[in-house]
C-alpha positions, 0 to 999 in steps of 0.5 A: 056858800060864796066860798064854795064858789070861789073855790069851784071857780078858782079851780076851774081857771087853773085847771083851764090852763094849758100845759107847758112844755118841759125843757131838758135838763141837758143839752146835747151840741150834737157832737156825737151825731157829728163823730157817727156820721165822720165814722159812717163816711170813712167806712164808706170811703174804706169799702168803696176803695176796697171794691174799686180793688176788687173790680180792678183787679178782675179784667174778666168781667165787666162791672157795672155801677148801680145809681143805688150805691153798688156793683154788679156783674152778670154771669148770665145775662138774658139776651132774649129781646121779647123778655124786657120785664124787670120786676115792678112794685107787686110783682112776686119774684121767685129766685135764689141766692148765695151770699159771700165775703168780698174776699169770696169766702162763704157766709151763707152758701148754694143750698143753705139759703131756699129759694124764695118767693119775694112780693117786690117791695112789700116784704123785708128783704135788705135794701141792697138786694131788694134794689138788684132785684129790680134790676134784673130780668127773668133767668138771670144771674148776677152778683152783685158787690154791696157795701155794709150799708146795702147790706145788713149794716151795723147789725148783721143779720144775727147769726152770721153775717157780722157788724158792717160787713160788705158783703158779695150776693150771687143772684138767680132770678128764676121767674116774675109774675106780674102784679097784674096777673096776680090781681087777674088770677084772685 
């Protein structure tokens, strides 16, 4: 009977024991993070050099540098002082939009990409676009030059946008319904 007890007692004080956290058999220095952000930098330096290029060597238009890491110029440009709305957090966007190489080259041309409706900030929508939408009003078109980063990164868009692509978007923002009014109208 004692040792019944004993057995029972010691096996609930080692079963009380905490568990220890396992160490890694190796350790890594980092080194391969360190080379991968090298890398990210000197692509990012390559595509902004060969944009600056490309803006520089079009006099006709006027580019405009985003606070998000891109350009854009406007081909229609809304001048109506009443309409201010840009799109907001909710808001669904209905708009349409082709995507080119920077040299121009066709990826996804007029007609091949739907219109689309887009609730701003809730659905995916890569990030360089989702931030120009913001910045446009109702009616307009604008084009937008984005580096690979903005746009589909290191893994394309699967089917024809390729690896590390910076890429040139023409956008037509045709209306904005407002979150507000959405809410209103359920």
């Amino acid at each position: 009977m004692k040792f019944r007890v004993l057995i029972i007692l010691f096996l609930a004080t080692v079963s009380c024991k905490s568990p220890e956290a396992r160490r890694p058999v190796s350790q890594s220095s980092g080194s391969y993070i360190d080379q991968s952000v090298e890398r990210n930098k000197a692509l990012l330096s390559q595509e902004e050099a060969y944009i600056t290029k490309i803006m520089e060597r079009d006099s006709t238009r006027d580019y405009i540098a985003s606070n998000n890491g891109f350009w854009y110029f406007y081909n229609e440009r809304n001048t109506d002082s009443t309409n201010t709305q840009t799109p907001e957090f909710g808001d669904i966007l209905i708009f349409d939009y082709t995507i080119s190489t920077l040299d121009g080259k066709p990826i996804y041309a007029e007609g091949e990409k739907a219109t689309r409706e887009y609730a701003v900030d809730q659905e995916e929508l890569f990030t360089g676009l989702r931030e120009g939408l913001k910045l446009m009003k109702e009616g307009e078109t604008v084009t937008f030059l984005f580096p690979s980063y903005k746009a589909y990164g290191y893994y394309g868009d699967k089917a024809k946008i390729g690896t590390n692509l910076p890429i040139t978007t023409k956008v037509t923002l045709h209306s904005i319904k407002s979150k507000t009014s959405n809410e209103s109208n359920n």
